[in-house]
C-alpha positions in Angstrom: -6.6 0.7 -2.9 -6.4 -3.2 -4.0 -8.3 -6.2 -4.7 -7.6 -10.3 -3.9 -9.9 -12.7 -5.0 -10.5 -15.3 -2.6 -10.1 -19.4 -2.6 -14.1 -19.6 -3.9 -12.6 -16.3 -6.7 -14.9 -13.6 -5.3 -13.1 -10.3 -5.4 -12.5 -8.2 -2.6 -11.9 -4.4 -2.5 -10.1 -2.7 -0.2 -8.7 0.8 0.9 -5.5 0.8 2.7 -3.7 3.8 3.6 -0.8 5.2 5.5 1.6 3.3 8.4 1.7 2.1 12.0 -0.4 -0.2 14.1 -3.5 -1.0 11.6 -7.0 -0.6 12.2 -9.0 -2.5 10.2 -12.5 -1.2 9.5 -15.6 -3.5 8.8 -18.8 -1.7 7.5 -22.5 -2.6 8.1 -25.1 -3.6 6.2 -25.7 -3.0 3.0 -23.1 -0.2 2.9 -19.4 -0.6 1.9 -15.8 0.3 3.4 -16.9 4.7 2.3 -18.9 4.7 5.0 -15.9 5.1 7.3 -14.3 8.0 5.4 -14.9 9.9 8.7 -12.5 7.7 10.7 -10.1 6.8 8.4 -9.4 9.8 7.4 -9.0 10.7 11.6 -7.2 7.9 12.2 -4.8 8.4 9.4 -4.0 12.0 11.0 -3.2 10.0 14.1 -0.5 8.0 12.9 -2.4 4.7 12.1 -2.4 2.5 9.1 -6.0 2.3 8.0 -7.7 -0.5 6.3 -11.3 -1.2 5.0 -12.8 -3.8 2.6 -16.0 -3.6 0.6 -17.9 -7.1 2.1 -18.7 -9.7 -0.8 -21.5 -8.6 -2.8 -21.4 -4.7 -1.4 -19.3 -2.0 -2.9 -17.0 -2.5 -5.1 -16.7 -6.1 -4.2 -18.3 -9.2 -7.1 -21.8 -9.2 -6.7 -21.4 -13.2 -6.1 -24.6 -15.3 -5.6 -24.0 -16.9 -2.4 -21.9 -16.9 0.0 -23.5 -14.5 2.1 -23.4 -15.5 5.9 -20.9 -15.0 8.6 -18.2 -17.8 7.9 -17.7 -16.1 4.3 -18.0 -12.7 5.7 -14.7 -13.6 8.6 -13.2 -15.7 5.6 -13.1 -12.6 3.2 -11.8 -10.3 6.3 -8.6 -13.1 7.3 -7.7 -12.8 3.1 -7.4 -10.0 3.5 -5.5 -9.3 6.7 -3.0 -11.9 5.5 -2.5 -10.6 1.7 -1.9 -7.1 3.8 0.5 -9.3 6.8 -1.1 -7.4 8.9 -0.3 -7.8 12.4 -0.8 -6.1 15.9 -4.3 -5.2 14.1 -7.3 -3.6 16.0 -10.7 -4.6 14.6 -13.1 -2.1 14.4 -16.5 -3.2 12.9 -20.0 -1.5 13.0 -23.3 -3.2 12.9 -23.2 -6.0 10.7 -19.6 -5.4 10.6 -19.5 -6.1 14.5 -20.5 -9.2 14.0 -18.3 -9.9 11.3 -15.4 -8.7 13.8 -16.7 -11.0 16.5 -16.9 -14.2 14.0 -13.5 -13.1 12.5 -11.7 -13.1 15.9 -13.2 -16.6 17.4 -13.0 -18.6 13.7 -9.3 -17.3 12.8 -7.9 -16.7 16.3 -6.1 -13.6 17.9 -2.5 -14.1 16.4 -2.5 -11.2 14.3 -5.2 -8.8 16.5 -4.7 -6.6 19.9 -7.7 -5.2 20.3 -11.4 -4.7 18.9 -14.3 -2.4 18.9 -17.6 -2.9 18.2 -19.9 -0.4 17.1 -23.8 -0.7 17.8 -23.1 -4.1 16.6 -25.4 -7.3 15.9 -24.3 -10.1 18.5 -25.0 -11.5 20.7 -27.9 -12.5 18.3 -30.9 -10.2 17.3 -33.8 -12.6 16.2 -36.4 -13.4 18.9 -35.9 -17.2 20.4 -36.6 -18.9 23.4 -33.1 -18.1 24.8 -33.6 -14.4 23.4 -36.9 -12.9 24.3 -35.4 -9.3 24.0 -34.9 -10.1 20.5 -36.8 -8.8 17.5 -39.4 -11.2 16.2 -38.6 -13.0 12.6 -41.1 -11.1 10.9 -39.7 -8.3 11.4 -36.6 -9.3 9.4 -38.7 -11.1 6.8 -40.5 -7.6 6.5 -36.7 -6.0 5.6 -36.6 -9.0 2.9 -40.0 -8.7 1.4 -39.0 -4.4 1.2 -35.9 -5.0 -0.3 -37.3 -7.3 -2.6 -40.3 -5.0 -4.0 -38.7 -1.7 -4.4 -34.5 -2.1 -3.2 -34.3 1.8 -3.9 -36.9 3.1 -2.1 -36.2 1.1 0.8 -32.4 2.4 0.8 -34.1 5.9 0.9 -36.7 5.0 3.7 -34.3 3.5 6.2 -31.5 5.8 6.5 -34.2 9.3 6.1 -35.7 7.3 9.1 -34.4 5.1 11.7 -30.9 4.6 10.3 -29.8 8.1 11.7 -32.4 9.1 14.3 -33.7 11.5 11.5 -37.3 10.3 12.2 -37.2 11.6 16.1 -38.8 15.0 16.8 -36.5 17.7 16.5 -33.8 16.4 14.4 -33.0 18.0 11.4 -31.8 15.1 8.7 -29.3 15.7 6.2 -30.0 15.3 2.9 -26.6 14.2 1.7 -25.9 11.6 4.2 -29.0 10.0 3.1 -28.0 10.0 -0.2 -24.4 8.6 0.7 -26.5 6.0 2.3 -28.7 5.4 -0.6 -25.1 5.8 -2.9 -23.6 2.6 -1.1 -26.5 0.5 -1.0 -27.3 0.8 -4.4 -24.0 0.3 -5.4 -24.3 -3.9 -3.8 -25.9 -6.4 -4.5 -29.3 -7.1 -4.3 -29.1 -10.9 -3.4 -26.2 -10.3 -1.2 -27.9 -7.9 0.5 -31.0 -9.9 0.7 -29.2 -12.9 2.4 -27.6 -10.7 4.7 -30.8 -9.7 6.5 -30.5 -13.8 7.6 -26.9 -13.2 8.0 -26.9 -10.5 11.0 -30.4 -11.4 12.1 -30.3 -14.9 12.6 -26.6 -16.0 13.4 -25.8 -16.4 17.1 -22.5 -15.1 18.1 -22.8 -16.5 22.0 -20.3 -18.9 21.9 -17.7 -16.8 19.7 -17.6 -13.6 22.5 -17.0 -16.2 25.2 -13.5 -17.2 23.2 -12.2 -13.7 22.2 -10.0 -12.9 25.1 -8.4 -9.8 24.0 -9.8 -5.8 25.2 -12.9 -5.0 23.2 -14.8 -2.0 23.4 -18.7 -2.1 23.3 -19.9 1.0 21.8 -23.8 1.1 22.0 -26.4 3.6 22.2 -29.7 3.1 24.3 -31.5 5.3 21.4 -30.5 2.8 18.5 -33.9 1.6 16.5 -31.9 -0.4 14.7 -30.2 -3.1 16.8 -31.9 -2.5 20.2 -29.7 -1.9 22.8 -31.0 -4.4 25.8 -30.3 -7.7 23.4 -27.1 -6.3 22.2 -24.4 -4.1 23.8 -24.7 -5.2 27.5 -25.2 -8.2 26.4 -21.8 -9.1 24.4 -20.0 -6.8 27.0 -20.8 -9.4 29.7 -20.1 -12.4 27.4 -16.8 -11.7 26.7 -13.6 -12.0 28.8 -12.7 -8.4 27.9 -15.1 -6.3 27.2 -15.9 -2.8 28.4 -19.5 -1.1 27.7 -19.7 2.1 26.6 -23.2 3.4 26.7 -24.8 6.0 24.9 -28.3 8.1 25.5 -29.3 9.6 22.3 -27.2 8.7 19.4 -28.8 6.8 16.7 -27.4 3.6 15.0 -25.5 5.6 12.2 -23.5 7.0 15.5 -19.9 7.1 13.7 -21.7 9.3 11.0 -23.7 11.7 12.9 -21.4 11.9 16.0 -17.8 11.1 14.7 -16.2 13.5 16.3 -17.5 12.0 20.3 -17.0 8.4 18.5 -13.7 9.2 16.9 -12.7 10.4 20.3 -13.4 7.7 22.1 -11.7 5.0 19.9 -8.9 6.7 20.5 -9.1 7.1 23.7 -9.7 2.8 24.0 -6.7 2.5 21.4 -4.2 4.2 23.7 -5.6 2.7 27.1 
């Protein structure tokens, strides 16, 4: 475990454990790089070095005022990749962290990167536009803002007791301390980082960024996801990019690499050796 502090001096945390090929892990909103124990841990065991960073303003990271949007976010991710020289890398992000993988790949280039995944991710783009009626309407996303806004801790205990995890669907039987591990890392960020960050993964369009990655990415999405609906997203980025294979899943929620790591874990694996 490390920090750097970038060219604009935000520090970044990061984990980074064991040898071989890296994987580099990038977490979703507003969680930080713990909320991959599950596969680093795995992938450790498998004979990969494994890599995460707490995004600016989450974790362990400085809770910096701005800087909150996608160029910062792939930014903070190449700092770290080159204070680590890591090369060969696979790119493994989740959520917001998809999109932060997609930005990373088409801003900095593939020179130090073999493959990607990306895990019920945000691209192509997820706001509602003319170009994107299976988007979610704005309001929806100003909705998350104004929630955050009036009570930050009992929205972090609504959303993953809820939708987050699929708890909310009849028949499922939630756990009470992955909700808490939930409400652990979100608490743990900012609240203006976080805040911004709803505009971040809501309202930037990743289109033309998954049309220049040219390297094999997996799209991991499942059809169940309440978070980042499946017919704007997966399907979607799979046929914009040069590369990409869909792999689709019926009832997993959003939170898929927590509630069903070991099928996820599995399948990244798979991918990686293919």
């Amino acid at each position: 475990m490390g920090t750097i502090t970038t060219g604009d001096g935000t520090e970044i945390f990061y984990k980074d454990w064991g040898s071989g090929q890296p994987i580099v892990f990038s977490h979703g909103w507003p969680l930080s790089s713990d909320d991959w124990d599950n596969q680093m841990l795995f992938f450790l065991q498998q004979g990969y070095r494994v890599v995460a960073h707490d995004r600016r303003g989450h974790g362990r990271s400085t809770q910096t005022g701005d800087g909150h949007d996608m160029d910062h976010y792939a930014d903070d991710l190449r700092a770290v990749v080159e204070h680590l020289d890591l090369r060969d890398a696979i790119h493994v992000g989740h959520s917001t962290g998809g999109g932060e993988v997609v930005h990373y790949l088409a801003r900095h280039g593939e020179d130090r990167a073999s493959k990607a995944a990306i895990l019920c991710a945000v691209p192509p783009l997820m706001v509602k536009t003319d170009a994107n009626p299976d988007g979610l309407p704005k309001d929806v996303f100003d909705d998350l803002q104004a929630q955050l806004a009036a009570n930050r801790s009992e929205f972090y205990r609504a959303l993953p007791s809820g939708p987050f995890y699929g708890f909310n669907r009849p028949g499922a039987e939630a756990s009470e301390a992955v909700i808490e591990n939930w409400w652990r890392q979100g608490m743990m960020g900012g609240a203006k980082a976080h805040y911004d960050g709803i505009v971040a993964f809501s309202q930037t369009d990743f289109t033309e960024d998954l049309r220049k990655i040219t390297l094999p990415v997996l799209v991991m999405h499942s059809e169940d996801d309440q978070i980042v609906p499946y017919v704007a997203s997966g399907p979607r980025s799979a046929e914009l990019l040069q590369n990409g294979t869909l792999k689709t899943y019926q009832d997993f929620p959003h939170g898929m690499p927590t509630t069903h790591a070991d099928v996820i874990n599995a399948d990244l694996l798979e991918f990686l050796r293919s």
